[in-house]
C-alpha positions in Angstrom: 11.3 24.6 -27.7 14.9 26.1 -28.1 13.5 29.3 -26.4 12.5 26.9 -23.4 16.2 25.0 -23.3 18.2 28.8 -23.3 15.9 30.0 -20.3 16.8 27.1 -18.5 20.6 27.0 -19.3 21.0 30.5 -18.0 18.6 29.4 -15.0 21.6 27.2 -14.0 24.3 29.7 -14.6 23.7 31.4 -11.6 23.7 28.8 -9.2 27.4 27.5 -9.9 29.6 30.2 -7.8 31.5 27.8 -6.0 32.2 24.0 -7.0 31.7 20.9 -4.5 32.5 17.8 -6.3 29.6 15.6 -6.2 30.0 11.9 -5.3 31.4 9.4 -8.5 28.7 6.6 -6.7 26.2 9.6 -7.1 26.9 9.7 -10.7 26.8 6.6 -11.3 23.7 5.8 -9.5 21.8 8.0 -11.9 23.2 6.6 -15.1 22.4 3.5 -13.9 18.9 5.1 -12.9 18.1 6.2 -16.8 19.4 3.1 -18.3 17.3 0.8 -16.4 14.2 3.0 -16.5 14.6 3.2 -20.2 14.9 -0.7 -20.2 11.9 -0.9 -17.9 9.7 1.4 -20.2 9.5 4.0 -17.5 7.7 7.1 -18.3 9.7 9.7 -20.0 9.0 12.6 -17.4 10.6 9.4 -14.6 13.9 9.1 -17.5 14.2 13.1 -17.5 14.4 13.0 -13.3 17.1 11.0 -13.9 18.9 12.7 -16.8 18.8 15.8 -15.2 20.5 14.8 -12.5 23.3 12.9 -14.3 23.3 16.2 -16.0 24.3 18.2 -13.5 26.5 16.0 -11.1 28.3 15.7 -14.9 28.8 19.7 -14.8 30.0 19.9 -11.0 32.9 16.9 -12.1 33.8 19.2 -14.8 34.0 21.6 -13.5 35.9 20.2 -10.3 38.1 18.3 -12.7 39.3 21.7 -14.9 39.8 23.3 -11.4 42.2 20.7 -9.9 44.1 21.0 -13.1 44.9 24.6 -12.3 42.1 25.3 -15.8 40.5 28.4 -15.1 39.3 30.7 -17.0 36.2 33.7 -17.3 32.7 31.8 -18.4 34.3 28.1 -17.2 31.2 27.4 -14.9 28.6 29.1 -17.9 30.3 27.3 -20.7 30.0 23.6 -19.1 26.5 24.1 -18.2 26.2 25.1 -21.9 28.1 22.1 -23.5 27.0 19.8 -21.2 23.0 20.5 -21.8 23.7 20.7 -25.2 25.1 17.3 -25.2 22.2 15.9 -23.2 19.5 17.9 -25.0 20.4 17.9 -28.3 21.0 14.6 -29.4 17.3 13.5 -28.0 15.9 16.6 -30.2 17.2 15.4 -33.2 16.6 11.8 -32.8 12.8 13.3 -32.3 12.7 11.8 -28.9 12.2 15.2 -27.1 9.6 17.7 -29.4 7.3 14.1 -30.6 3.9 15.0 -30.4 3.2 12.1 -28.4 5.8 13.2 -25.8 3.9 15.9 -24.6 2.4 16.1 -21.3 -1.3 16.1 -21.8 -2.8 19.2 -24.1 -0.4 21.6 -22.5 2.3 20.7 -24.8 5.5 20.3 -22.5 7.6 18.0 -23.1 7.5 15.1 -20.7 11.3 14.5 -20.9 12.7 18.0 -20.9 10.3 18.9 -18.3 11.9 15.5 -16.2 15.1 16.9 -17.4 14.1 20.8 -15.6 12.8 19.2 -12.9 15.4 16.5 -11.8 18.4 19.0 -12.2 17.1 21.4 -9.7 15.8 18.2 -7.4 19.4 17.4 -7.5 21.2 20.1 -7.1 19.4 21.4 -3.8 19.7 17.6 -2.8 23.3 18.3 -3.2 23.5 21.6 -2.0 21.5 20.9 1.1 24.2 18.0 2.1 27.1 20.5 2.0 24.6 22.8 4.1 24.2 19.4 6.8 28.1 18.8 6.7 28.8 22.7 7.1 26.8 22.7 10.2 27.8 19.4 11.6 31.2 20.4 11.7 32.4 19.4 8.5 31.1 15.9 9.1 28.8 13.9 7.6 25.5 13.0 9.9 26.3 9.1 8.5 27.4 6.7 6.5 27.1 7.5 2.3 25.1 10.7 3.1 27.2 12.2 0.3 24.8 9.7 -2.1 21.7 9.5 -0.5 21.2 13.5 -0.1 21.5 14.7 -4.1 20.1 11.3 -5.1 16.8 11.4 -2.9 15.2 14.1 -4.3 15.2 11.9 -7.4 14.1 9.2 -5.7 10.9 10.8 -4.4 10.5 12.6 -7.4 10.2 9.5 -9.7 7.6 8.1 -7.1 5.5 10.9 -7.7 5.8 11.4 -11.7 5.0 7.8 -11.2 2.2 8.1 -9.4 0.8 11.1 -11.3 1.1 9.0 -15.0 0.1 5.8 -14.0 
């Protein structure tokens, strides 16, 4: 399991070379998302979608948030992945909420959550990325309204319909 969590921190590591701040609404939207999933007794690979994302929109803020203080410094982009994983991941592994037997996504043994968790922070990320792409191209404009939310958030969106559809 740790072996699993260490491949995909350092996955992640090498996608951060420059920062653009995602959205506060965008953040928001997916801790809203994982809160009323949990509430809603939502499948655990749905929640990790979710997490994920929060995840990393949490590590582009920080990251954004050190940089307008003038806080650099060598390993800044590896070490908020790190902490910030570790603060998602490890509290769930230790209240036995990610590793349960019964968590497991049928007999291959992966994790349901952590595999949501995998999943929804790359779903997000290119969701985000590809915005800055569409803005880039469009003359440093957004196409419309709020496309700043619905880009990193949609992947999640489509996601959770299909983890849906696939454990129901």
């Amino acid at each position: 399991m740790k072996k699993y969590i260490y491949i995909f921190a350092l996955f992640f590591l090498f996608l951060f070379d420059k920062v653009q701040a995602v959205c506060p609404i965008c953040t928001v939207a997916v801790g809203a998302g994982v809160g009323l999933s949990r509430w809603l007794g939502i499948d655990d690979s749905i929640i990790g979608l979710w997490v994920g994302g929060l995840t990393v929109s949490m590590i582009v803020w920080t990251i954004s948030w050190l940089e307008s203080k003038k806080i650099g410094f060598t390993g800044m982009n590896f070490l908020s992945t790190i902490l910030w994983y570790a603060l998602m991941v490890i509290p769930l592994y230790f209240m036995g909420i990610i590793g349960h037997p019964y968590n497991a996504l049928g007999t291959y043994g992966i994790d349901k959550l952590l595999m949501g968790i995998v999943i929804g922070s790359i779903g997000f990320y290119f969701g985000a990325e590809w915005y800055f792409y569409l803005k880039e191209k469009n003359g440093g404009h957004a196409y419309f309204p709020f496309q700043k939310v619905v880009m990193p958030i949609s992947p999640l969106i489509l996601m959770s319909i299909v983890f849906y559809l696939i454990t129901a």
